[in-house]
N, CA, C and O of each residue as an XYZ file, in Angstrom:
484
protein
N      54.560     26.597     28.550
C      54.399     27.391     29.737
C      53.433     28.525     29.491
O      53.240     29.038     28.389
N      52.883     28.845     30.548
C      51.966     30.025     30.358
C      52.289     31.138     30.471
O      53.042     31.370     31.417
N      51.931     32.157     29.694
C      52.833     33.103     30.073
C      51.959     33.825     31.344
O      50.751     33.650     31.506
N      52.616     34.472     32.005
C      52.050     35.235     33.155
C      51.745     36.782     32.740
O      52.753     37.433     32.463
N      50.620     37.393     32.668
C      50.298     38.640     32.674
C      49.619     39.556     33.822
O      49.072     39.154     34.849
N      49.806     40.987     33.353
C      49.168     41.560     34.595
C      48.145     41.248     34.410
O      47.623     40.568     33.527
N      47.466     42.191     36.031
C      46.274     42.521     35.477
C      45.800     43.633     35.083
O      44.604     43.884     35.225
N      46.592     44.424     34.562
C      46.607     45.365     33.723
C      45.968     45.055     32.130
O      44.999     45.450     31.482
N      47.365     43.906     31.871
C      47.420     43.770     30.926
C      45.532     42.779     30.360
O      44.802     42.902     29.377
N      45.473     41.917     31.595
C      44.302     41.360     30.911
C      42.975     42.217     31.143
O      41.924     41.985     30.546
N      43.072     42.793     31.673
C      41.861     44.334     31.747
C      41.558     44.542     30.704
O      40.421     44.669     30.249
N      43.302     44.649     29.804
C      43.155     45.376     28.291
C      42.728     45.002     27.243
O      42.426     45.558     26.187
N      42.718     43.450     27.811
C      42.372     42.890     26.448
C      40.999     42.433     26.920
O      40.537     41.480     26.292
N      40.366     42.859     27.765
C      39.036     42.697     28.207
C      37.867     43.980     27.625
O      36.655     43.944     27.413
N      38.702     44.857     27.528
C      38.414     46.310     27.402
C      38.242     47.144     28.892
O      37.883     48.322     28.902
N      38.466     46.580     29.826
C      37.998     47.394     30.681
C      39.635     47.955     31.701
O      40.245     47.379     32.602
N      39.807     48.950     31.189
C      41.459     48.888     31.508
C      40.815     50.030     32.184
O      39.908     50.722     31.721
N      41.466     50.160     33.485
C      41.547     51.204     34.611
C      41.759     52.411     34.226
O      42.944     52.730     34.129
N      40.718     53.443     33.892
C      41.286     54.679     34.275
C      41.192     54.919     32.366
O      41.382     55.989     31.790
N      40.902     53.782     31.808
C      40.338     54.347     30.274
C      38.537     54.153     29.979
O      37.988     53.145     30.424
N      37.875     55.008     29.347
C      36.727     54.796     29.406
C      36.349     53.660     28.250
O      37.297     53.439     27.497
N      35.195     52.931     27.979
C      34.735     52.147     27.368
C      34.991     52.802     25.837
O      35.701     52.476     24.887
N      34.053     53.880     26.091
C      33.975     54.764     25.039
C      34.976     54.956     23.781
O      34.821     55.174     22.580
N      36.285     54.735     24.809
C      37.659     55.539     23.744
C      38.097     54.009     22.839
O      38.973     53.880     21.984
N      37.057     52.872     23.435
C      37.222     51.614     22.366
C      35.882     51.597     22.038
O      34.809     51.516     22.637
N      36.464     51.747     20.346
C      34.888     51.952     19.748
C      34.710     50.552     19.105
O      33.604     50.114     18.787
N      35.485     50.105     18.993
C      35.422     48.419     18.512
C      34.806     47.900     19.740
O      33.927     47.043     19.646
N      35.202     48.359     20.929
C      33.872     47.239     21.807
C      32.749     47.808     22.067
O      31.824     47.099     22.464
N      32.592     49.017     21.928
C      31.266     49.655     21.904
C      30.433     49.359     20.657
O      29.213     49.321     20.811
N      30.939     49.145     19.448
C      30.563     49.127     18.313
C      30.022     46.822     17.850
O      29.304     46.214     17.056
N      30.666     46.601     18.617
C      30.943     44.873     18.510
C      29.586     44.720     19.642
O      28.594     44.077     19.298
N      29.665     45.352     20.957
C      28.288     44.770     21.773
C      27.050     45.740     21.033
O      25.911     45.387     21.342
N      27.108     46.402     20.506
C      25.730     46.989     20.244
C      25.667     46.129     18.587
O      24.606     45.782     18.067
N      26.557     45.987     18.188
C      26.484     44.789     16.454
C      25.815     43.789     17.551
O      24.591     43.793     17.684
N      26.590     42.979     18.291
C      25.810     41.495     19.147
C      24.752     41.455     19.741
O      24.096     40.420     19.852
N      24.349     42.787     20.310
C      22.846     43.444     20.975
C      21.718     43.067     19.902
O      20.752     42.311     19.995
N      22.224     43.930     18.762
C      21.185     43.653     17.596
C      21.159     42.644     16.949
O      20.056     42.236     16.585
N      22.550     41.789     16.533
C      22.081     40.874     15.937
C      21.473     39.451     16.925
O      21.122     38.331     16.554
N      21.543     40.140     18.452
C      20.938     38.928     19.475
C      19.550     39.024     19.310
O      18.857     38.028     19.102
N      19.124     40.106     19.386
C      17.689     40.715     19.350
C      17.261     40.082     17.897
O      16.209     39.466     17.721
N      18.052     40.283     17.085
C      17.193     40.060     15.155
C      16.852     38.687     15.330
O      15.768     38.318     14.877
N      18.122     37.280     16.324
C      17.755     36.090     16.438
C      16.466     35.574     17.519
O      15.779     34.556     17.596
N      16.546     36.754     18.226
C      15.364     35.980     19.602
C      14.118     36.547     19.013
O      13.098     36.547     19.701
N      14.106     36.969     17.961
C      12.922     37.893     16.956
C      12.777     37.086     15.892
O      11.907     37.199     15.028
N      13.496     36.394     15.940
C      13.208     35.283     14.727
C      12.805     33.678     15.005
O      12.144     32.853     14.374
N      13.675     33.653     16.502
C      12.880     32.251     17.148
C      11.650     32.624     17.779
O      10.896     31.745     18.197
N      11.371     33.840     17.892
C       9.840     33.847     18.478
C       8.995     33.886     17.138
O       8.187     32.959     17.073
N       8.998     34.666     16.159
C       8.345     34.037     15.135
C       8.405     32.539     14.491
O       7.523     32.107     13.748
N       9.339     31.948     14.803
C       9.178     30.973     13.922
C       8.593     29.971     15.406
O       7.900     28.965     15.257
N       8.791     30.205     16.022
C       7.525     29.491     17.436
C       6.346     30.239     17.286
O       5.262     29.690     17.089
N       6.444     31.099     17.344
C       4.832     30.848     16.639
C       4.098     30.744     15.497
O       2.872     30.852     15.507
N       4.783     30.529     14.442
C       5.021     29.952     12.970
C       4.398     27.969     12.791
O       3.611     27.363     12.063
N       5.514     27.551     14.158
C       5.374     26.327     14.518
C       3.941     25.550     15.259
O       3.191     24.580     15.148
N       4.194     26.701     16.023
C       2.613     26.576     16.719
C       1.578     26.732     16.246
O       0.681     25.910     16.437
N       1.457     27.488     15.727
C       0.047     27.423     14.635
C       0.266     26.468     13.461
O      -0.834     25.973     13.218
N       1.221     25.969     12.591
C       1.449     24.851     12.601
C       0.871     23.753     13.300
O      -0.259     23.367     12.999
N       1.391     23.330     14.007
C       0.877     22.272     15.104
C      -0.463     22.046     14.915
O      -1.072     21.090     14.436
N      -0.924     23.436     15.525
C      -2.602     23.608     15.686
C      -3.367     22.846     14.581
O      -4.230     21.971     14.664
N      -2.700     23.534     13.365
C      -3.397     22.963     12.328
C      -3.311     21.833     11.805
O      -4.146     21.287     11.085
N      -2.046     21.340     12.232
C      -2.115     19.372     12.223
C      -3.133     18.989     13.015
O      -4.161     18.456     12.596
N      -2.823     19.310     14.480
C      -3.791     18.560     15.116
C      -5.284     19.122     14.588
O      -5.953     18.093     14.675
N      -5.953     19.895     14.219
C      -7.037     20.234     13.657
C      -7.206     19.080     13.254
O      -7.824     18.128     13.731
N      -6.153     19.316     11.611
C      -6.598     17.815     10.579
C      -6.493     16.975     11.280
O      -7.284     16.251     10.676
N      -6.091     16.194     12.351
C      -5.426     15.177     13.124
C      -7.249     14.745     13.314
O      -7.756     13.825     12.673
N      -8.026     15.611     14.303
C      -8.841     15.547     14.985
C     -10.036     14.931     13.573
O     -10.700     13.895     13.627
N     -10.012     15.749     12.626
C     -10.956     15.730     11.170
C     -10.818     14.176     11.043
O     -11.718     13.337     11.071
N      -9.467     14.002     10.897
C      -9.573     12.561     10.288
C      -9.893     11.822     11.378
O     -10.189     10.743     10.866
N      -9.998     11.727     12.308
C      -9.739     10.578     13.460
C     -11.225     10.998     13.360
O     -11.715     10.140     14.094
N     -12.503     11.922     12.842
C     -13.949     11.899     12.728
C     -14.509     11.023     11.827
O     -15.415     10.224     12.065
N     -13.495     11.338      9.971
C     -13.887     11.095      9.765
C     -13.247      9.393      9.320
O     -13.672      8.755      8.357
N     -12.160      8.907     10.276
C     -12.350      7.368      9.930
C     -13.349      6.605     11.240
O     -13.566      5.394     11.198
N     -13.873      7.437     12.311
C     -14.787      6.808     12.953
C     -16.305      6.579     12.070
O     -16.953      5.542     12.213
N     -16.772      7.743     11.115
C     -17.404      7.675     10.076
C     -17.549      6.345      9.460
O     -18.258      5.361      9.670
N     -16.330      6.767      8.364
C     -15.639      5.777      8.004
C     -15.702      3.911      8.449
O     -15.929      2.851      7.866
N     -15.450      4.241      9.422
C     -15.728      2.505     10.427
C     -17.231      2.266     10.600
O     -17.453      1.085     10.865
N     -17.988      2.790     10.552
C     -19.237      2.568     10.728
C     -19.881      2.333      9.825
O     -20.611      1.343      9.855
N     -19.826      3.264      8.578
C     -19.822      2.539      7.427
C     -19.651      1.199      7.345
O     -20.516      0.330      7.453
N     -18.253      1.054      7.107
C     -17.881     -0.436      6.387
C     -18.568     -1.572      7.694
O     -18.869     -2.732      7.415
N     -18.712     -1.059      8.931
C     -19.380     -1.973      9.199
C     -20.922     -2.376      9.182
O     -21.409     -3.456      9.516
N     -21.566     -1.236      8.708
C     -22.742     -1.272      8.381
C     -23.158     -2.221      7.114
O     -23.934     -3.166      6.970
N     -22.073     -1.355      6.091
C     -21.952     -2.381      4.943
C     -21.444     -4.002      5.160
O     -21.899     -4.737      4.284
N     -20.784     -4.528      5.934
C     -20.443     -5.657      6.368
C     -21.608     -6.150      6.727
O     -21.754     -7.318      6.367
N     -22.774     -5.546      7.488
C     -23.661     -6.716      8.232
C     -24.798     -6.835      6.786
O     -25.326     -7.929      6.590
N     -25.080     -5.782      5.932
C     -25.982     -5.444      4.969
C     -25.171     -6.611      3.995
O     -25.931     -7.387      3.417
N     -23.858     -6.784      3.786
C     -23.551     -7.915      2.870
C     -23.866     -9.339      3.783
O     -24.554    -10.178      3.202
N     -23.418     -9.652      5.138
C     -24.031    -10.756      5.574
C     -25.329    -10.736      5.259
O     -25.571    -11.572      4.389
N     -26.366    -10.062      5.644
C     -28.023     -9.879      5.421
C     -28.009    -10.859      4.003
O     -28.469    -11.991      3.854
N     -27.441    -10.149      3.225
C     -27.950    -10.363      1.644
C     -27.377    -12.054      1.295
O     -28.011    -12.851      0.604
N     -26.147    -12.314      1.905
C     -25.608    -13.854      1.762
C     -26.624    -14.257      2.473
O     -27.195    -15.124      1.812
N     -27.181    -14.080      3.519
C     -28.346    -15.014      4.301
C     -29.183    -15.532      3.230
O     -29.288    -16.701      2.856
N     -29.912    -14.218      2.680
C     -30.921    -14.264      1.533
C     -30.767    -15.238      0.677
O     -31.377    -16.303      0.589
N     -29.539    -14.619     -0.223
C     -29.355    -15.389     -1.051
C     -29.443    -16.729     -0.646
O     -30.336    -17.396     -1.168
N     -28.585    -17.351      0.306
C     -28.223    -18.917      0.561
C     -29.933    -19.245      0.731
O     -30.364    -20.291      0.245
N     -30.801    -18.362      1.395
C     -32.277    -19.008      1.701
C     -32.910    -19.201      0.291
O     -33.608    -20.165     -0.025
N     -32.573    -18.154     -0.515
C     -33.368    -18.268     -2.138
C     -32.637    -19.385     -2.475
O     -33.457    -20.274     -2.706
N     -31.090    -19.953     -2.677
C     -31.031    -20.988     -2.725
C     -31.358    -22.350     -3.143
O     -31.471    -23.037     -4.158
N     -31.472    -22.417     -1.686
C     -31.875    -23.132     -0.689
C     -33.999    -23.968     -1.055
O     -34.453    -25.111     -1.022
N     -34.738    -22.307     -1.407
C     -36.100    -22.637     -1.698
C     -35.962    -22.917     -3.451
O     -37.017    -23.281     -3.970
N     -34.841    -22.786     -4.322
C     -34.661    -23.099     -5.625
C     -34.568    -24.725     -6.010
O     -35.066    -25.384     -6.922
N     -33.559    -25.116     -4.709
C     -33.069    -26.349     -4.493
C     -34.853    -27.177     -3.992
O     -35.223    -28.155     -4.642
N     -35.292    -26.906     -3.424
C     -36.240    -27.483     -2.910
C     -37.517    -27.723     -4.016
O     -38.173    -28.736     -4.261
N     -37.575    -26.371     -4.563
C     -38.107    -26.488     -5.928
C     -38.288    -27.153     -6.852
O     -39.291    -27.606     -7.404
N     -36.452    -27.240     -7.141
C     -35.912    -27.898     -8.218
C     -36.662    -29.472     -8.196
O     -37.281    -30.029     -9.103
N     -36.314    -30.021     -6.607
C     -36.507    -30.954     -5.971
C     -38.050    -31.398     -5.993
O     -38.374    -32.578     -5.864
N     -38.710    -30.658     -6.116
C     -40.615    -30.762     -6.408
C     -40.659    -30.894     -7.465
O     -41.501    -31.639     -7.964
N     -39.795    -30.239     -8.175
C     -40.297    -30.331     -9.813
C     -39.588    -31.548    -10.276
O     -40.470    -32.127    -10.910
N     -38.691    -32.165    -10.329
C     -37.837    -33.205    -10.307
C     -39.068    -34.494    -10.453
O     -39.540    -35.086    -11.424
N     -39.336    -34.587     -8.738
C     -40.490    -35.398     -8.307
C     -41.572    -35.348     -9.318
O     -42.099    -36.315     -9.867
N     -41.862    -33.958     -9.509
C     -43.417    -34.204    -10.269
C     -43.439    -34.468    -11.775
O     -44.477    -34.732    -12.381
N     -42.157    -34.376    -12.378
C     -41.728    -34.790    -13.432
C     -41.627    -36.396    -13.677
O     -41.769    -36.921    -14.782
N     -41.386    -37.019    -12.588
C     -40.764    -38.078    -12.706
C     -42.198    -39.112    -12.502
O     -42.601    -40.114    -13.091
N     -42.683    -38.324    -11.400
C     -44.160    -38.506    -11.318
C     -45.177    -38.649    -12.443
O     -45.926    -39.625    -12.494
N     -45.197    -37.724    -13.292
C     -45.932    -37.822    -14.737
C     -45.499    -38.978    -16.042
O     -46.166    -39.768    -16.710
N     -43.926    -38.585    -15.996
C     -43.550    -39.501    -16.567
C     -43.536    -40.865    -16.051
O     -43.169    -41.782    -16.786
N     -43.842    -41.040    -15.056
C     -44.197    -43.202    -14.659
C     -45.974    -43.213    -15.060
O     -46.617    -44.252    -15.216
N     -46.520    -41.869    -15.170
C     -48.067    -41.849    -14.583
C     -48.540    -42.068    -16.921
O     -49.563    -42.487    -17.463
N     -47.611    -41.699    -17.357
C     -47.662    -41.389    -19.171
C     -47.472    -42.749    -19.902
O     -48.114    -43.279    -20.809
N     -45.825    -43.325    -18.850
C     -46.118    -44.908    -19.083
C     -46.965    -45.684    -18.538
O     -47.334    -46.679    -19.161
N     -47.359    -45.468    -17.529
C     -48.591    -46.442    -16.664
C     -49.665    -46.331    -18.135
O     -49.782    -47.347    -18.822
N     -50.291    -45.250    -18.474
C     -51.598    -45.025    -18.946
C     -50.773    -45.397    -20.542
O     -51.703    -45.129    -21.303
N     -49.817    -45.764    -21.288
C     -49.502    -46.019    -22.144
C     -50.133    -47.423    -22.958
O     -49.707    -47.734    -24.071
C-alpha cells in the first residue's frame, strides 16, 4: 500500500516547504549549484570534444580527398603502363615474327647452297 502523505510533507522532501526559505537548506542550495557546475564542466566538455571530433573529421576527409587524387593518379598510371606493355608485346611478337621469317630465308638459302655444292660436286 502506499502510504498517503501531505502536502506538506512532500514539499519537504522537495525542499520547497511553505513558509521556509530555500536558503535555510544548504544541502539543496549547495547540491544545485555542485549539479550547475558539474552540468556546465560536462556541456564544456562535449563541446570540446565536438569540436575535437570535427576537426577530426575534417582531417579524414582531407586525407580521404588526397587519396581518392592520388589513386586517380595512380589509375592512370597503371593504365598507361598497361597499353606501353601491350605496345611492346606487339613489337616483340612483330620482331618475332620478322626472326621467324628470317630464320625461314636463311633456312632456304642454306639449303639452296647446299643442293647448288652437290650439284657442282
Amino acid at each position: 500500500m502506499k502510504s498517503q502523505r501531505s502536502g506538506t510533507q512532500q514539499a519537504r522532501d522537495l525542499g520547497d516547504v511553505p513558509g521556509q526559505p530555500t536558503e535555510s537548506r544548504p544541502e539543496l542550495t549547495d547540491a544545485t549549484h555542485y549539479d550547475f557546475d558539474r552540468l556546465e564542466r560536462a556541456v564544456q566538455s562535449l563541446v570540446e570534444q565536438q569540436k575535437r571530433l570535427s576537426k577530426e573529421n575534417q582531417e579524414l576527409r582531407d586525407q580521404l580527398a588526397q587519396r581518392d587524387v592520388e589513386t586517380e593518379r595512380l589509375s592512370g598510371e597503371v593504365q598507361a603502363a598497361k597499353l606501353r606493355r601491350e605496345h611492346a608485346i606487339e613489337r616483340v611478337d612483330a620482331l618475332m615474327a620478322e626472326l621467324d621469317r628470317l630464320d625461314t630465308q636463311l633456312d632456304e638459302a642454306m639449303a639452296d647452297t647446299s643442293a647448288e655444292i652437290e650439284v657442282s660436286s
